[in-house]
C-alpha positions, 0 to 999 in steps of 0.5 A: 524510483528518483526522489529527494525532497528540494528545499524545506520552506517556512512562511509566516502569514505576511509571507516572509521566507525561511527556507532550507535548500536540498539537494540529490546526495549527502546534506548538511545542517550544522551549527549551535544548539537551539537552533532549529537543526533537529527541527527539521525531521518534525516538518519533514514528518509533518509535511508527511501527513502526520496525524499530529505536530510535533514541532518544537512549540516557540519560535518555530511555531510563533514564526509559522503559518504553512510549511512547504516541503517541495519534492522531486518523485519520478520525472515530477516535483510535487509541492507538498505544503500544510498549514501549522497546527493551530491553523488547522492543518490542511494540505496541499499537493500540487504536481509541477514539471520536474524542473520547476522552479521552487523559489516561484513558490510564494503563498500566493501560489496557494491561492487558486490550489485546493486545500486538501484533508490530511487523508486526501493529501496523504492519498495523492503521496501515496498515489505519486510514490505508487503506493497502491495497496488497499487492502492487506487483511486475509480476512475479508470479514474484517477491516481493511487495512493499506499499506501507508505512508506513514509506516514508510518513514519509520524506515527514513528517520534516525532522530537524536535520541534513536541515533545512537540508542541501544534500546530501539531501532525504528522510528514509531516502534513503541507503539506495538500496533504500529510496529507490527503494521511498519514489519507486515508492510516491508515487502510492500515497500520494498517491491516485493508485491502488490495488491494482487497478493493480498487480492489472492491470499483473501480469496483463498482464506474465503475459500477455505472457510468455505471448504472448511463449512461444507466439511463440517456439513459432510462429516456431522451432517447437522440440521441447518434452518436455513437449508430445511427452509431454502429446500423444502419451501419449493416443495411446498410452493410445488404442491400448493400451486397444484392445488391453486393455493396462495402459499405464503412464503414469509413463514419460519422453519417451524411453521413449514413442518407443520404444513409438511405434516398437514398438507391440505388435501385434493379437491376433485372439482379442480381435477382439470385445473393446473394453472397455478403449478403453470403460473409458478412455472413462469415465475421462476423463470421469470426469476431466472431471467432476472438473476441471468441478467445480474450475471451478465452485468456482473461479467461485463463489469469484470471484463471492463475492469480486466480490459480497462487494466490491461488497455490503461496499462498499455495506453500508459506505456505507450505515452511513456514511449512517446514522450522519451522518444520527444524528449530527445528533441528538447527546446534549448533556444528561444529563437533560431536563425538559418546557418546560411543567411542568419535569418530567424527561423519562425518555423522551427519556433512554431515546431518548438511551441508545438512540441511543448503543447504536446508535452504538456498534454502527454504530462496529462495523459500520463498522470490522468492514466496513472490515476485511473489504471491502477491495481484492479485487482481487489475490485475484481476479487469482490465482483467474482464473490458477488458473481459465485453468489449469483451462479448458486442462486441461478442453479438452484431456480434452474432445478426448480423448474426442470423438476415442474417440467419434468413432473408437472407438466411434461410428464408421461409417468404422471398424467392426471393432476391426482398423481401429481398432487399425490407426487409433490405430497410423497416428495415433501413427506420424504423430506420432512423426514429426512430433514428430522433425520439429518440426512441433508442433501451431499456437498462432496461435489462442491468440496471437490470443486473448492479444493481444486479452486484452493490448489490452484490459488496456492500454486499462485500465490507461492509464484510469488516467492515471497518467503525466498526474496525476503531471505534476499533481502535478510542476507543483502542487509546483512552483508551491507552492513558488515561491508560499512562496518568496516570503516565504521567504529566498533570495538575490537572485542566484536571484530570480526564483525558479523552484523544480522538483521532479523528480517525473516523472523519479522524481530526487526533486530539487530545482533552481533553473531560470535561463537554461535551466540547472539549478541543484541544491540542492547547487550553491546556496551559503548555508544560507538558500538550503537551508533554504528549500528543505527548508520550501518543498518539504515545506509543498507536500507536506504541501498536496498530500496535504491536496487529494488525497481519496483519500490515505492520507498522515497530515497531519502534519509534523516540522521539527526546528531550521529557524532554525539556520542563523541564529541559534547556540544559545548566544545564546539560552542566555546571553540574549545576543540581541545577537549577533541581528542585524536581518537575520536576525531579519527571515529567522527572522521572515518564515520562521514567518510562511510556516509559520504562514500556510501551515498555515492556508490548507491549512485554509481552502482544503480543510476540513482543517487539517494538523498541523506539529511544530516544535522550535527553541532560538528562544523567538519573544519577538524575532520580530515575530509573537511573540503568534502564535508564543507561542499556538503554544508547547506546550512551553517547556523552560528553567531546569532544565525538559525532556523528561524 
């Protein structure tokens, strides 16, 4: 997925700009220290929908009342602004045409624009991304949990004191909870899968809890107060309603077992009268019409949900298909004038207006159609459960009355109304004893109806093939990295280089495999060893999440001071580059030209060119590549000149 983020914008309450511009590829900000450079990662974050601010308190902050943070997502340009901290942190999310053109933005752009919650801006992010994982907990009893965009920056920002670090890695990482969520939702951010994964995986765990529960019924058979009431509480509605006794149901088990032991006895001058066992007979199917009805609303609202996924989807792609076949004739004049008689065309004018109007209105359906069409899939999981619910409720109402038929009223065995009672007697007896017993009613059926249901969502959900695509994914990184270190600057005594990131082990780390012995980034001496690493790994991200089509991550990189470990600040703010010794101009040299060269590839090799932010005191005027880097300069911040 195309992204980049356009420009970084700060206005104060009269409306004053500073503003950083961005473009597709390698940026860069250099200049004098506390001048706002790494500055620039906390915005970014902030914009990000961060819980809170981390922008450096002083002229920043003085200067601030809403940073802007336009940015380009999948053929759109969202305008992401928040209000500074102190004003209370609201957002706005505005989609624009992808060619929209940012220097309109002033505040009164704002004025007519919803301000939104941080959690309702982060959903419109999110949405745009096509971020649409709702629910990544196996257990339905527990909370839910989604996959965010919070977690995704940890895999974009490199700030200046984790540049060159030999301790830490990721961004967010010391929180152990967040680490964990940041690792879990890797697959989700690189493409892997979707909801529907996690929509399977919690129905399976439902059912094996639900195997696992009748297994234990089947092996220790224990007594349950709840089945002795649900079984024995229609008998005991049988034989009362034979007797044309009200029976009251809101009775405890307890209570119920005494009225089994001391049943009230037949009266011979309602002999002839059965219109209460008759009057029970139409209240349950009374009740059964009922429950029918509930299912065929709960199937309906599960074929809508089916169909309103499929048919969105569909409708979708073919807007798609429209509009790439439209926008091949895009408007390139104002005005159009016959070849013959130099006449002007109003005609063609009129088409030209026409085809705009239809491409607003496409831009609409699409979004509108993206919004509404998304990933079902949790929904329908819950419907079914409510639907299993129904269907038990339904089976056992059905029994009920099947055996009124079958013994009170059709019967040809019992034919004086003392048989019957004498019947529904013998039958509530049988079951007080059976229930004081142990001997409850067998689940085998249902066991094997639950381990056929369970295989058959394992041969599902091993179709995705998780496991084997995130040991692709380990092998890519790796192989990335080894290929960048090459020109990267290691030293000799880890060459070969031979570079792994733990991704199946879900350790998140970085190791040097020599003679079968595992070095850790923590274990390398030298900050070129560790800053190498940190470029290394997060460039072969940023390629990863480049080749995966179905990846949410925005492309865009931050590396905040990568040439601190050579060069000391001081020598670039007294121009004393004779402190620069050759070797490490070499190791500075070669480390941009490994950024430079590998942003571009990413954009030869998958049609989409990344994006990387680099702040840095070096100005490149004593690098080698210093026309390339000059040409990648936005900003310059030296003699007197800043952020802010």
């Amino acid at each position: 997925m195309r992204s980049y983020i356009k420009a970084i914008m700060i206005f104060n309450k009269s409306g004053e700009l500073r503003k950083v511009p961005m473009q597709p590829g390698v940026n860069i900000v250099t200049g004098e220290s506390k001048t706002g450079k790494s500055a620039l990662v906390e915005i970014i974050d902030y914009c990000l929908c961060s819980s809170r601010s981390t922008i450096p308190k002083g002229k920043i902050t003085d200067f601030s009342y809403l940073y802007v943070m336009p940015m380009f997502i999948n053929q759109n340009t969202y305008v992401i602004a928040r209000y500074n901290w102190e004003n209370g942190g609201k957002m706005y999310v505005s989609k624009e045409s992808s060619n929209f053109p940012i220097d309109n933005i002033t505040l009164d752009y704002f004025v007519d624009k919803p301000r939104l919650s941080v959690k309702d801006a982060q959903y419109e992010i999110e949405s745009a991304l096509g971020l649409y994982v709702t629910n990544m907990v196996a257990d339905s009893e527990k909370q839910g949990k989604k996959a965010s965009l919070r977690n995704m920056v940890s895999y974009l920002f490199q700030h200046q004191n984790l540049m060159a670090s030999k301790f830490a890695l990721f961004y967010r990482f010391s929180d152990f909870y967040k680490r964990k969520d940041i690792i879990e939702q890797f697959p989700v951010f690189s493409g892997m899968i979707g909801q529907q994964y996690y929509s399977d995986l919690i129905e399976l765990n439902n059912l094996k809890v639900q195997l696992k529960k009748k297994v234990k019924i089947q092996k220790a058979n224990e007594k349950s107060s709840a089945y002795i009431k649900e079984n024995l509480q229609p008998l005991l509605q049988d034989y009362y309603a034979l007797l044309d006794i009200p029976f009251n149901t809101d009775v405890k088990v307890q209570k119920m077992l005494k009225l089994a032991s001391n049943l009230p006895e037949f009266d011979d001058t309602q002999l002839f009268n059965e219109s209460g066992i008759v009057k029970r007979h139409h209240q349950l199917n009374k009740k059964l019409d009922e429950l029918r009805d509930r299912e065929r609303d709960v199937l309906l609202k599960i074929d809508n949900l089916n169909a309103a996924s499929q048919s969105g989807k569909f409708f979708s792609g073919m807007l798609q298909e429209l509009k790439d076949q439209t926008s091949i004739s895009g408007i390139s004049l104002e005005e159009y004038t016959c070849p013959l008689c130099g006449s002007i065309c109003e005609e063609i004018s009129e088409d030209d207006a026409n085809l705009l109007e239809a491409t607003v209105w496409l831009d609409r359906e699409l979004e509108i159609t993206s919004k509404y069409t998304n990933d079902f899939s949790e929904d329908i999981r819950k419907l079914k459960e409510v639907h299993r619910e129904i269907e038990i409720r339904i089976k056992d109402v059905w029994q009920q009355i099947k055996k009124i038929e079958r013994k009170f009223i059709n019967s040809k065995e019992l034919v004086s109304k003392r048989e019957k009672v004498n019947y529904a007697k013998a039958r509530i007896v049988l079951y007080s004893e059976m229930a004081n017993s142990g001997l409850l009613e067998s689940v085998d059926e249902d066991i094997e109806g639950l381990k056929d249901k369970i295989f058959r969502l394992e041969e599902k959900i091993n179709g995705f093939d998780l496991d084997n695509k995130k040991a692709k994914a380990q092998t890519f990184l790796s192989d990335n990295m080894n290929r960048l270190s090459l020109t990267l600057d290691f030293e000799e005594e880890y060459r070969p280089i031979n570079l792994n990131f733990g991704l199946m082990d879900e350790t998140f780390d970085v190791y040097q495999l020599q003679k079968n012995d595992k070095i850790h980034l923590y274990e390398m001496g030298s900050g070129a060893n560790w800053v190498s690493c940190h470029i290394a790994l997060f460039l072969s991200f940023l390629r990863y999440f480049a080749t995966q089509e179905q990846s949410p991550m925005p492309l865009t990189m931050f590396f905040d001071q990568p040439s601190q470990v050579y060069f000391p600040q001081g020598a670039f703010e007294k121009n004393d580059r004779n402190e620069l010794s050759d070797s490490d101009l070499k190791a500075v040299n070669q480390m941009y030209k490994t950024i430079f060269d590998e942003i571009n590839s990413i954009g030869e090799d998958t049609g989409i060119v990344p994006q990387i932010l680099i702040v840095d005191h070096v100005d490149g005027q004593d690098l080698e590549i210093k026309d390339e880097f000059a040409s990648y300069v936005r900003k310059d911040w030296r003699q007197g000149k800043a952020l802010i």
